[in-house]
N, C-alpha and C positions, 0 to 999 in steps of 0.2 A: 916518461911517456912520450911518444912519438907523436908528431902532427897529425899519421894519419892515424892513428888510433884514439885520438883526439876524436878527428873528421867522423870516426867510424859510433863513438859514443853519443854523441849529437845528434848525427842520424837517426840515430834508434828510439833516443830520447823525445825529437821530434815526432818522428812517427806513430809513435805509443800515444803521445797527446792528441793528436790528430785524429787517430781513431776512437780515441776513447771519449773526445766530442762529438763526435760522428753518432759514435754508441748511443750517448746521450741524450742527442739532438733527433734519434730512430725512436728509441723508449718515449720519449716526452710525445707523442703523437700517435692515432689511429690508423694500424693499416686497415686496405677499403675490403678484407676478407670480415676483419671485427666490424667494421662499420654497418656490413649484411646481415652479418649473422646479427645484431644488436638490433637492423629493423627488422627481422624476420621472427626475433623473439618478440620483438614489443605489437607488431601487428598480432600475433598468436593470441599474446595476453589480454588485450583492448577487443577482441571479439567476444569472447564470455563478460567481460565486465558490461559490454553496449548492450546485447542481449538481457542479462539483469537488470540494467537499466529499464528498455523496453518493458520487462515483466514487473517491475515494481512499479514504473508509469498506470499499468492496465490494474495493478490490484490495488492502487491507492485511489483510482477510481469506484471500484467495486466495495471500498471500505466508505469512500462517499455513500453510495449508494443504499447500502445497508444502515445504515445511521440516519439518511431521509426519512428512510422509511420506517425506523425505530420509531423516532420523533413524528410522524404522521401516523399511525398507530398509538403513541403518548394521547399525541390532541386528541382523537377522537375518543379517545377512551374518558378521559376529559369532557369533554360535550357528553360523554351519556351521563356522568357524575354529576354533573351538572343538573342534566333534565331530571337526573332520580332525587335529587336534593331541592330542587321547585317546588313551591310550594304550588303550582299552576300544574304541575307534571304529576312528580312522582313516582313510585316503585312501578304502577299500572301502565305508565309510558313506556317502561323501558322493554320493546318488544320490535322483531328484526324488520315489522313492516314501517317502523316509523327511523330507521337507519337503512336507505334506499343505496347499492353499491355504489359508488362514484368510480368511474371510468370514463376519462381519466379524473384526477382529482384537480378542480381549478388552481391554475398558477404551479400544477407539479404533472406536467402530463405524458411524462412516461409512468408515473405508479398509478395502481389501481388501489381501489380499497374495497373489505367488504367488511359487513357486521354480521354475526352470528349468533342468535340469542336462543340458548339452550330452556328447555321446559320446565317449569319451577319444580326444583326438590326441596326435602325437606329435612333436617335434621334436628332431632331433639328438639320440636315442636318449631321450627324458625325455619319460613320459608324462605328461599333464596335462588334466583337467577346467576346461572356462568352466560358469561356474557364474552365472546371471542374478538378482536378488531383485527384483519389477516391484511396487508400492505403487498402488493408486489409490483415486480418491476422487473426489465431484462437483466442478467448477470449475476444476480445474485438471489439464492432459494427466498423462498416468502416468510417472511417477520410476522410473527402472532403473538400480539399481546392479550391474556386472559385476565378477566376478575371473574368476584360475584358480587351481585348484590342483594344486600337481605333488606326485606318486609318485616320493620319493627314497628 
């Protein structure tokens, strides 16, 4: 082999390296087309998720609310179990003029409250009061808890 054919292999040799770190050193890195389009995708996706966020903020509030008012409906139904179980009270108390509405209710004054006390019926000789507690509040429809109670 000749010098310059020598000269002319080396060349080639080098330059194939050359480029093919070049190559390399392109791939290992972001061009700023991929870099747009990766925030143009990521801004797209984080608007639906923020939004959901928002909207599960507002109905974890609304589930607050609802469960207040369970439980403030609970108590009062409570206080009339109560007064129907006195021995001072009784079956004869439990009537809608001695449960006055509260609006609001102390210490909770966004809910309202009301008592409802249905006319005694009777079944198979056993009289008995339904007796309604209805809670409400903004956001959420109104909570009513019912019993009865019977005259034994």
């Amino acid at each position: 082999m000749s010098r310059a054919s020598r000269r002319r292999i080396s060349r080639r040799c080098a330059g194939s390296a050359s480029s093919s770190s070049a190559a390399a050193a392109a791939a290992a890195g972001f061009t700023l087309i991929e870099v747009v389009i990766l925030i143009m995708v990521a801004g797209i996706a984080i608007l639906p998720l923020a939004m959901l966020f928002a909207t599960t903020s507002i109905r974890s509030s609304d589930a607050r609310s609802a469960s207040v008012a369970a439980q403030l409906a609970q108590a009062k139904l409570e206080e009339i179990t109560a007064d129907r179980n006195a021995s001072t009270r009784g079956f004869s108390y439990v009537v809608a003029g001695n449960y006055p509405a509260e609006t609001p209710i102390a210490a909770f004054t966004a809910f309202q409250r009301s008592v409802g006390v249905a006319s005694d019926s009777t079944y198979d000789s056993v009289t008995f009061r339904t007796v309604s507690v209805t809670v409400t509040t903004s956001g959420v429809p109104p909570v009513t808890l019912t019993t009865w109670f019977v005259n034994y």
